[in-house]
C-alpha positions in Angstrom: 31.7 -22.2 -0.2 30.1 -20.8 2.9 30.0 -16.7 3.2 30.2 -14.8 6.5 26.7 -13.8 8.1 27.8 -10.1 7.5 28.9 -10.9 3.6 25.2 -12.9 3.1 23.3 -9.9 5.4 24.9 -7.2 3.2 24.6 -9.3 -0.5 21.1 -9.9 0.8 19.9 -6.7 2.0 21.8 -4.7 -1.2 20.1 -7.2 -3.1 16.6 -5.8 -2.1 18.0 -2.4 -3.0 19.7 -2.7 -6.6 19.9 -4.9 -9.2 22.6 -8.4 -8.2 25.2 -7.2 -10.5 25.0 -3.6 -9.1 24.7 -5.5 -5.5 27.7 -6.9 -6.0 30.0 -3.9 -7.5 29.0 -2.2 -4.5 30.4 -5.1 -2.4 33.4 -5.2 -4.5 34.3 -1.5 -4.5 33.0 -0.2 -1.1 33.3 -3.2 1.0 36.4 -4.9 -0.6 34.5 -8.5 -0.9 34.9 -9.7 -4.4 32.2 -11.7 -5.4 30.2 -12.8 -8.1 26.4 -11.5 -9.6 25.7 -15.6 -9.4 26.5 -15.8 -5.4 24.6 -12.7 -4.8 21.5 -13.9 -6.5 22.0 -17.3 -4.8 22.4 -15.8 -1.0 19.2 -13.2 -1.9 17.3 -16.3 -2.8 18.8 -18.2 0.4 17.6 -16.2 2.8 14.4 -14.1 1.0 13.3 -17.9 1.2 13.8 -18.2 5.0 12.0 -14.9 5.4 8.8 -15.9 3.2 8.2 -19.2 4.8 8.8 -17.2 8.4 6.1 -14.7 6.8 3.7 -17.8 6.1 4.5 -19.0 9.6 2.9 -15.9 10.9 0.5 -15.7 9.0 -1.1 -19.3 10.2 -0.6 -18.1 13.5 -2.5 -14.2 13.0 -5.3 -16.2 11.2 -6.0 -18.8 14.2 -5.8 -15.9 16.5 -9.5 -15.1 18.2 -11.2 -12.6 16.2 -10.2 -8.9 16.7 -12.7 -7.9 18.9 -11.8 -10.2 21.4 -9.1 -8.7 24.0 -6.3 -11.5 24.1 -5.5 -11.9 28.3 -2.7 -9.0 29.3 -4.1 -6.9 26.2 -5.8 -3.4 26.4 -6.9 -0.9 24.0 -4.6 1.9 23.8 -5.1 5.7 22.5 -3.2 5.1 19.5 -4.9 5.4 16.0 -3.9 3.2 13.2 -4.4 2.7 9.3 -3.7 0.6 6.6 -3.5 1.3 2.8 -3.6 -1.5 0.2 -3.3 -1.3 -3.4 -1.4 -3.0 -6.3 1.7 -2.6 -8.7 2.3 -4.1 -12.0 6.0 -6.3 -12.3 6.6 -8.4 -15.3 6.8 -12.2 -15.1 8.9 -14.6 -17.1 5.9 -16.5 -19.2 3.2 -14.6 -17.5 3.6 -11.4 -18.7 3.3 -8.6 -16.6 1.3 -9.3 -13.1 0.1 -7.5 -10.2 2.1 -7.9 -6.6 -0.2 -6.5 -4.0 1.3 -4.6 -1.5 -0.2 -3.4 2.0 0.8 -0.3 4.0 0.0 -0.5 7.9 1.1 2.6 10.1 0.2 5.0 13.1 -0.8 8.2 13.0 -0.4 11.5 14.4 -1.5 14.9 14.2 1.0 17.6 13.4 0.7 21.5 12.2 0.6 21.7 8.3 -0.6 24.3 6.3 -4.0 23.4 4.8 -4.2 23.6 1.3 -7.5 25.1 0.7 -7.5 27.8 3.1 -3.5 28.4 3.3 -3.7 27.8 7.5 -2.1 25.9 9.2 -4.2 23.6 11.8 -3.3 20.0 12.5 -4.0 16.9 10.1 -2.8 13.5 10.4 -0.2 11.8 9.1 0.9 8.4 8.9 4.1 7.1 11.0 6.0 4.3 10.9 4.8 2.7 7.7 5.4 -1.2 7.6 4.6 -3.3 3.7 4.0 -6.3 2.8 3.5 -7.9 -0.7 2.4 -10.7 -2.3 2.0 -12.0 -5.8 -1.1 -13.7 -6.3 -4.9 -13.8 -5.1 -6.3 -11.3 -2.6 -6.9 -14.0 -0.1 -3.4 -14.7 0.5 -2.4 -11.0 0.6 -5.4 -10.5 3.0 -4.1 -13.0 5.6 -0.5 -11.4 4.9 -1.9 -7.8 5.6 -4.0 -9.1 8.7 -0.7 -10.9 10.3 1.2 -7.6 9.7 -1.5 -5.8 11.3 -2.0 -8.1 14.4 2.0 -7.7 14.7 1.4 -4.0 14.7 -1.4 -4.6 17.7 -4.0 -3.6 15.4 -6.6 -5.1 17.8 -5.5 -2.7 20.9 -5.4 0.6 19.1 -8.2 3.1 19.8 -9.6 3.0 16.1 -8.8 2.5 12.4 -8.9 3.1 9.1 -8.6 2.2 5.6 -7.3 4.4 2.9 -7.2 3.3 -0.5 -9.2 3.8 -3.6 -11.7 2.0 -5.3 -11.2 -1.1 -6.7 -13.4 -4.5 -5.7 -10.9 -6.5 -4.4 -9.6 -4.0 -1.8 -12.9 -3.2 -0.1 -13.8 -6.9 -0.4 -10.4 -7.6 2.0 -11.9 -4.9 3.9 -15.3 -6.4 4.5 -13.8 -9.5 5.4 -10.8 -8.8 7.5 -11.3 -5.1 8.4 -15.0 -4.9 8.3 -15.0 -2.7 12.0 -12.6 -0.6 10.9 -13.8 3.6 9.6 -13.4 3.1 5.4 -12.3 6.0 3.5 -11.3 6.2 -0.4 -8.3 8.4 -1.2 -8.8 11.6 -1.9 -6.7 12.2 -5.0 -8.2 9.0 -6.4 -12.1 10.4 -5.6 -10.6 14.0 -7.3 -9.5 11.9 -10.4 -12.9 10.9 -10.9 -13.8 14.6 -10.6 -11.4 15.9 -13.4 -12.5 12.9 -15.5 -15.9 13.8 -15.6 -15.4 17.5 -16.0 -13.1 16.1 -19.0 -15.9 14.4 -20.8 -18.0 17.1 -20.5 -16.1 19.9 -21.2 -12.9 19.1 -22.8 -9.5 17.9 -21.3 -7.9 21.4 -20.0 -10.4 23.5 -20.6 -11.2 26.7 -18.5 -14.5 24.9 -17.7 -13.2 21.7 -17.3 -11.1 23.6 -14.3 -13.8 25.5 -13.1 -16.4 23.1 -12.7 -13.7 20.5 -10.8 -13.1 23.1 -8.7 -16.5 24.0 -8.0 -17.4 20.2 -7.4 -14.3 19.4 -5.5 -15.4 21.6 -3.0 -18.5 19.9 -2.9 -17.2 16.7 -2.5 -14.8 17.6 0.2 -17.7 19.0 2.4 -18.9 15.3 2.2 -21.9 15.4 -0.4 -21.2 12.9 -2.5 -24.6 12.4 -3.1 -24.7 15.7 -5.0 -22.0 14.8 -7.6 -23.9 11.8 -8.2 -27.3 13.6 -8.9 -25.2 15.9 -11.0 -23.7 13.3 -12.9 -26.9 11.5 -13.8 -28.2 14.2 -14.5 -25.7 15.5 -17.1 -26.0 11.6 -19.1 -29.4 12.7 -19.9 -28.5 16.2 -20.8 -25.9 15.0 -23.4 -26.7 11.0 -24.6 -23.4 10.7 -26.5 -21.8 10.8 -23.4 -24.2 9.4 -20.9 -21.8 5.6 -20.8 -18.8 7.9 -19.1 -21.0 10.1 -17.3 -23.5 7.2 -15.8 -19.6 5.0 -15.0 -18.4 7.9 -13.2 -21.6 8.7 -10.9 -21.8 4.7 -10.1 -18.2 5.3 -8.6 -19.5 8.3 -6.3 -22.5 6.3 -5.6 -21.0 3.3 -4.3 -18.4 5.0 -2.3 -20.7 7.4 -0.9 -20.2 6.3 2.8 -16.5 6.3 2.5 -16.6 10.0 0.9 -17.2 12.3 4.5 -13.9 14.1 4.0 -14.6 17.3 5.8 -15.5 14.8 9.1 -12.6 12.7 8.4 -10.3 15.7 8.7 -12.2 17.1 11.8 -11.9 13.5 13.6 -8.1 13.4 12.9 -7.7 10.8 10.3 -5.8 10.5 7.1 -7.6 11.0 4.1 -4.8 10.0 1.4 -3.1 6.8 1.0 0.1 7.9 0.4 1.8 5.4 2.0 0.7 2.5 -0.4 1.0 4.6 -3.2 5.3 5.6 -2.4 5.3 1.9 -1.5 4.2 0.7 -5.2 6.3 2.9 -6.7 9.3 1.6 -4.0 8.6 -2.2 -5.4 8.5 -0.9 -9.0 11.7 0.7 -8.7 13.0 -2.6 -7.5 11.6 -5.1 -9.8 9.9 -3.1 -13.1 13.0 -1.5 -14.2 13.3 -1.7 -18.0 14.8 -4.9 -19.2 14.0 -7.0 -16.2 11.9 -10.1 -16.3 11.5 -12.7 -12.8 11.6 -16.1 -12.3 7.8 -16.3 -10.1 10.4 -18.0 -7.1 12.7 -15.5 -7.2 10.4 -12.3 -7.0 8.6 -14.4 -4.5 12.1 -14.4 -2.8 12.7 -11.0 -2.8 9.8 -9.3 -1.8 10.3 -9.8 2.0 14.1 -8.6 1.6 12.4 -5.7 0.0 9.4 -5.0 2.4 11.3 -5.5 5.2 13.9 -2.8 4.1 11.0 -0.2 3.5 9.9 -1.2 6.9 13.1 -0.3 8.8 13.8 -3.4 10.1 15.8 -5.7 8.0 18.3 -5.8 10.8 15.6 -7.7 13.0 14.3 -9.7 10.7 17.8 -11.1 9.8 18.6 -11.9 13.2 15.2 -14.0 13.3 16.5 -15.8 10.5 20.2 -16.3 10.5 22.0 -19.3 11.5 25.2 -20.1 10.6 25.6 -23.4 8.4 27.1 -26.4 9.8 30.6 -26.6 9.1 
């Protein structure tokens, strides 16, 4: 049976939002077209298929693009300031357990009055804007060339600088190296503060008044940009107290190796971001979709929906149907 484009554009784009059977009790009782949990999952898979391979398409093309610093003909830098956030969420897999779909955040930013939360002012920080995703389930060399193509989309090469938010782990700053490598590096803030309060936990005791006071104390510290200090300070303390030197030592590797992506105070005064919240609301976005208790995917079908999904969070399903759609043959 063939289905109207608007029946398959609304069964797929409900499809990216709710579970089918809810997808298709919505399209029962608010748009009057009965229809079955079956033909919703088959017209999601239909057409999440078109828009993966279109995905891959793009992605061949953004990888045999000249290299980033080379100004394509008709192309200029402009004063805008981009960033991207990458970072990973947990889904479980039929036979595979539960695996990691990495998901990318690239957006713009601009600076806008908000009251700082140190001093209670209010001066101007950045924030990100339009926020596009992608994901991917797999390797971190796919999902690089996935972020990259979304990037170059975005004109990544013309904007006035860059940055990357996210937090620590290998296989981000590895992608960043690679793909990203001229690009300013940041790690999150809230992540780098985590580290803080897990050190000041070991040390002191998980909610102590000391545990408080001295994350405080080294917060501000770290914010200023001496990283360096916390490190020393964390060495330091594993000789102090032995029994607790493995933590201590883990924890001042992290400030150590991050050390250069750690100048918050200059991040702020140069106008960039210094949180990834846009990755972070974007794994929990995907997780809402496709961790909710009970569920378990087929590897296709996730692989499916996650472009119905990221291009939903990215406000513009619309477009990316109409660069899909065409009507079967009769």
């Amino acid at each position: 049976m063939h289905w109207s484009e608007g029946v398959s554009k609304q069964a797929t784009w409900l499809s990216g939002l709710l579970d089918f059977a809810q997808a298709a009790e919505v399209m029962e009782k608010v748009g009057q077209i009965p229809i079955s949990t079956s033909t919703v999952w088959r017209q999601a898979n239909t057409w999440g298929e078109q828009l993966k391979h279109q995905a891959e398409v793009q992605q061949a093309i953004a990888t045999a693009l000249p290299n980033r610093e080379q100004i394509m003909p008709g192309e200029a830098k402009t004063r805008q300031r981009m960033g991207a956030s990458l970072d990973g969420a947990m889904v479980p897999v039929r036979k595979e357990g539960w695996k990691e779909v990495k998901i990318g955040s690239v957006f713009g930013t601009e600076l806008r009055p908000m009251k700082d939360k140190g001093t209670g002012e209010m001066i101007d920080l950045a924030r990100a804007v339009h926020t596009t995703y992608v994901a991917h389930l797999g390797g971190p060399r796919e999902f690089a060339q996935a972020l990259w193509a979304e990037a170059r989309q975005r004109q990544w090469s013309q904007a006035a600088d860059t940055i990357i938010v996210a937090d620590g782990a290998a296989w981000i700053w590895n992608i960043v190296e690679e793909h990203f490598y001229d690009s300013v590096q940041a790690i999150d803030w809230y992540h780098a503060s985590e580290h803080l309060a897990q050190a000041a936990n070991l040390v002191y005791g998980e909610g102590t008044p000391q545990a408080q006071t001295w994350r405080k104390e080294y917060a501000q510290v770290l914010f200023e940009g001496h990283a360096e200090q916390i490190t020393q300070r964390l060495e330091q303390l594993a000789k102090e107290k032995p029994k607790l030197a493995e933590g201590l030592r883990r924890e001042a590797g992290y400030f150590r190796e991050h050390q250069r992506r750690m100048n918050y105070l200059e991040l702020r005064e140069d106008g960039y971001p210094i949180g990834s919240g846009t990755v972070e609301s974007g794994c929990k976005q995907f997780k809402a979709r496709f961790a909710a208790a009970g569920m378990r995917w087929n590897r296709v079908n996730l692989e499916n929906l996650l472009p119905i999904r990221a291009a939903i969070m990215s406000q513009r399903f619309d477009q990316a149907w109409d660069s899909i759609y065409k009507p079967p043959l009769s």
